[in-house]
C-alpha positions in Angstrom: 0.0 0.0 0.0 1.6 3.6 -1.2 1.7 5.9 1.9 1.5 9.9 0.9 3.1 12.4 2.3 1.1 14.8 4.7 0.2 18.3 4.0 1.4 21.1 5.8 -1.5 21.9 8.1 -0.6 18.2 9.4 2.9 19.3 9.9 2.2 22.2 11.6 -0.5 20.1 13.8 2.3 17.7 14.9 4.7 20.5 15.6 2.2 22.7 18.0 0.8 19.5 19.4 3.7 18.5 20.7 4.5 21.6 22.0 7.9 21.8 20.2 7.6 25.2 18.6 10.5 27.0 20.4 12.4 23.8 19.5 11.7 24.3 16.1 12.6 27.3 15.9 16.3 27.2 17.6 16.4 24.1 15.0 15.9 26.6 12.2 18.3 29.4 13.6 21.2 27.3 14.8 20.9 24.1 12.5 19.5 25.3 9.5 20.9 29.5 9.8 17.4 30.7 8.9 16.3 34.1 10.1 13.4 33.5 12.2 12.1 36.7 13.8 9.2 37.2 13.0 7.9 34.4 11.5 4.8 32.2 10.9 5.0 27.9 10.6 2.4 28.7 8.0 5.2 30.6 5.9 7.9 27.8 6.6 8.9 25.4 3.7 7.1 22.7 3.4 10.5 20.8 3.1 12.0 22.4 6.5 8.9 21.2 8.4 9.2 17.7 6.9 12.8 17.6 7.9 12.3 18.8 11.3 9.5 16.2 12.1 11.1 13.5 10.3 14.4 13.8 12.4 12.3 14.1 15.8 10.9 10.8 14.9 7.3 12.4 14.6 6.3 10.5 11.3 6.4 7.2 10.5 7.6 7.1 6.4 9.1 4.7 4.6 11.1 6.8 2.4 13.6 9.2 3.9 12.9 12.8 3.5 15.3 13.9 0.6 12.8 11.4 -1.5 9.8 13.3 -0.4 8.0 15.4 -3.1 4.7 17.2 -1.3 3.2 17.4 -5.3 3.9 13.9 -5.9 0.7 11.6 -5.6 2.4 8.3 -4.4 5.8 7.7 -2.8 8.1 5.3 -4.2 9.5 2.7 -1.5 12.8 2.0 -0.8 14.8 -0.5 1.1 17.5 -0.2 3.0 20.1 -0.7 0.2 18.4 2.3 -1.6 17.3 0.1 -3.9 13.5 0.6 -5.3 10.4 -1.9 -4.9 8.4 -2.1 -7.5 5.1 -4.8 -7.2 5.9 -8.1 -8.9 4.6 -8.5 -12.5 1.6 -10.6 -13.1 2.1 -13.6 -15.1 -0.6 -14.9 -17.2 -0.9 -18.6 -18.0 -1.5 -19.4 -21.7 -5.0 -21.7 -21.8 
């Protein structure tokens, strides 16, 4: 089953339900070097936010974050070797 990533009002719902704004923000300012006063999690990039809650453990993907596209429609799976899954082919029996 393909998993999708989650939209940015779910990002910023894990991030304030948590209560791990200020966190987030020191994140941006001393791990990222992003300017942060004043600023608004709605007018964060969609990637940062995905970064942030990936590396806090807060979402459970099976793709690492540098292979997540918030426009693409399905995720493509990887294993641990990077290599890709792909579903077997079908075979049809001659009758």
């Amino acid at each position: 089953m393909a998993s999708t990533s989650p939209s940015r009002s779910e990002l910023i719902d894990i991030i304030t339900s948590n209560n791990i704004i200020e966190e987030f923000v020191a994140w941006l300012r001393n791990v990222k070097k992003i300017d942060t006063d004043p600023i608004s999690l709605k007018d964060v990039d969609y990637n940062l936010l995905l970064e942030f809650v990936h590396t806090k453990g807060l979402l459970k993907s099976e793709a690492p974050p540098e292979l997540i596209n918030p426009s693409d429609d399905k995720l493509e799976h990887y294993n641990e070797g990077g290599k890709r899954f792909t579903k077997p082919k079908k075979i049809r029996r001659k009758t």
